[in-house]
C-alpha positions as CSV (number, residue, x, y, z in Angstrom):
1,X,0.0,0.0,0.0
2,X,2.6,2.4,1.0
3,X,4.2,2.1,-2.5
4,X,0.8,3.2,-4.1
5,X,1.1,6.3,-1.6
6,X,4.6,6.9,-2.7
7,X,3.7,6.6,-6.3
8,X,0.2,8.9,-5.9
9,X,2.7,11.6,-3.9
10,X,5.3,11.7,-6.8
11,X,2.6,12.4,-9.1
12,X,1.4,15.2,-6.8
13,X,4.6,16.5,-7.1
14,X,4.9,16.4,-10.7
15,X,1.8,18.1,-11.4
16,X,2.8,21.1,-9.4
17,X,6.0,20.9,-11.5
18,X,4.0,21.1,-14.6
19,X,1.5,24.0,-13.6
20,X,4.8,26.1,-11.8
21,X,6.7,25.8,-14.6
22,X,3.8,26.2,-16.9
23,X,3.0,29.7,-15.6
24,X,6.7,30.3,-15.2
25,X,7.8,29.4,-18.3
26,X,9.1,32.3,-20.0
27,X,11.1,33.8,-16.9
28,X,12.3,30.5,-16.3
29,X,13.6,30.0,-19.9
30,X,15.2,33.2,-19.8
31,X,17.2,33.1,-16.7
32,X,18.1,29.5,-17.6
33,X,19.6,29.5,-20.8
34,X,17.6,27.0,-22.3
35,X,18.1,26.9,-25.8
36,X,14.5,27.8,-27.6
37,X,12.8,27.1,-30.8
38,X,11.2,29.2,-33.4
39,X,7.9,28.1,-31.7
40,X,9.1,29.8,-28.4
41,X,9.3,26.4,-26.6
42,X,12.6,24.8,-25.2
43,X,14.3,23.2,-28.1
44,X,14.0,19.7,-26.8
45,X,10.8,19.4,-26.0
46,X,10.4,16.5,-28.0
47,X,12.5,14.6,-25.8
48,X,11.0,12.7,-23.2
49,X,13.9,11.6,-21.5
50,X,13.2,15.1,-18.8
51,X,10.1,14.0,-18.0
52,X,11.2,10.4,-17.5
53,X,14.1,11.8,-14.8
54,X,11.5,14.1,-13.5
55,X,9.3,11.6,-12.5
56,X,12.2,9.2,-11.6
57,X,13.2,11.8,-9.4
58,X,10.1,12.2,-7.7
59,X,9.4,8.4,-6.7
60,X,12.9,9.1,-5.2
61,X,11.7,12.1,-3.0
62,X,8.5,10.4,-2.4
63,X,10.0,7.5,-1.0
64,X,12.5,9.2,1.3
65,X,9.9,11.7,2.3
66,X,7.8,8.5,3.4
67,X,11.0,7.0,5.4
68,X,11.5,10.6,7.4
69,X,7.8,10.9,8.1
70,X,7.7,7.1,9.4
71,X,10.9,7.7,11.6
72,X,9.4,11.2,12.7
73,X,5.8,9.9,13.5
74,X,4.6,12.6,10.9
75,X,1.3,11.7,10.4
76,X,-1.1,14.7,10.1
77,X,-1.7,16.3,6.8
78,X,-0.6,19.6,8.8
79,X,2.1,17.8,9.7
80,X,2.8,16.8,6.7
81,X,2.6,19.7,4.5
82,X,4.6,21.9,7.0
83,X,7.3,19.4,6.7
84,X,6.9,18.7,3.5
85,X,7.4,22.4,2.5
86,X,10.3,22.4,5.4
87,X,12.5,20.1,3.4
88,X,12.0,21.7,-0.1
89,X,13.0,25.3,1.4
90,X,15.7,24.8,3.8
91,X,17.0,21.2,2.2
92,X,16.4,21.0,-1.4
93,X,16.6,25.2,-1.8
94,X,19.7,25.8,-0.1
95,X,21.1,23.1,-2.0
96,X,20.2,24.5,-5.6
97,X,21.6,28.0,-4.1
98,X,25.2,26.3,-3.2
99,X,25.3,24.7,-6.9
100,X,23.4,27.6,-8.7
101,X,26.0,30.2,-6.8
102,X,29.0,28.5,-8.2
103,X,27.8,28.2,-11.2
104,X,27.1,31.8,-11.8
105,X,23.1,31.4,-12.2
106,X,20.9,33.9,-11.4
107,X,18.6,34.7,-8.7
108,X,15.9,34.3,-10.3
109,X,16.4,30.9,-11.3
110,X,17.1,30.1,-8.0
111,X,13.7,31.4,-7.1
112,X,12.1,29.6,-9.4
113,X,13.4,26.7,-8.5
114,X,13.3,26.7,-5.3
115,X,9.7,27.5,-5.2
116,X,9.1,24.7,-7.1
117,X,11.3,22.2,-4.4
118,X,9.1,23.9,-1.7
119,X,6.1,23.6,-2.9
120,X,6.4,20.2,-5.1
121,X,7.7,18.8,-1.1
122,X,4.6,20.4,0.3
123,X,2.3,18.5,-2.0
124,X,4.5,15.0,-1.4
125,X,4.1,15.7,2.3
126,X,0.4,16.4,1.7
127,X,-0.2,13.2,-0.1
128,X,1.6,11.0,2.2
129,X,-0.1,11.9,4.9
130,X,-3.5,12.2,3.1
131,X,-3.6,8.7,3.4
């Protein structure tokens, strides 16, 4: 059962991926770098290999998420999305800032993409607890 949750939570992450990112779009783009079409979307859109490692990634956060609620009796949906939005802000964040710092990005990217750690967590944490 708890792999269902895990799988149902990564998918709740996901989709906050694709509806942040989908109004974010063009700022992301820009402060990225991301090489774009003549159509205005990223050049490889076609390639599904992103999305593959996106979702990957999130049956990976899922699944730890679900190990550091079980070991932290997290088991509200209060609980939950507090902590949730805890690790994507001050774990997942501050790591993108350490990487995107060194590598010259700007802050804006950061922002972006932190906000999407943060709140894509939050919705894991949600789910998980949900049920």
């Amino acid at each position: 059962m708890e792999f269902i949750n895990v799988f149902v939570a990564a998918i709740a992450g996901f989709g906050v991926g694709a509806i942040w990112y989908g109004v974010l779009s063009k700022p992301w783009m820009d402060a990225s770098g991301v090489s774009v079409g003549a159509d205005g979307k990223p050049a490889n859109n076609a390639n599904p290999m992103p999305y593959i490692m996106g979702f990957l990634a999130m049956i990976l956060v899922a699944g730890m998420m679900r190990h550091v609620f079980e070991l932290s009796d997290i088991e509200t949906v209060g609980k939950g999305l507090i902590s949730g939005f805890g690790i994507g802000i001050f774990l997942a964040a501050p790591w993108l800032m350490i990487c995107y710092g060194f590598a010259g990005r700007p802050l804006q990217l950061l922002l972006i993409d932190g906000g999407y750690a943060a709140l894509g967590s939050a919705a894991i944490g949600l789910i998980l607890t949900a049920f």
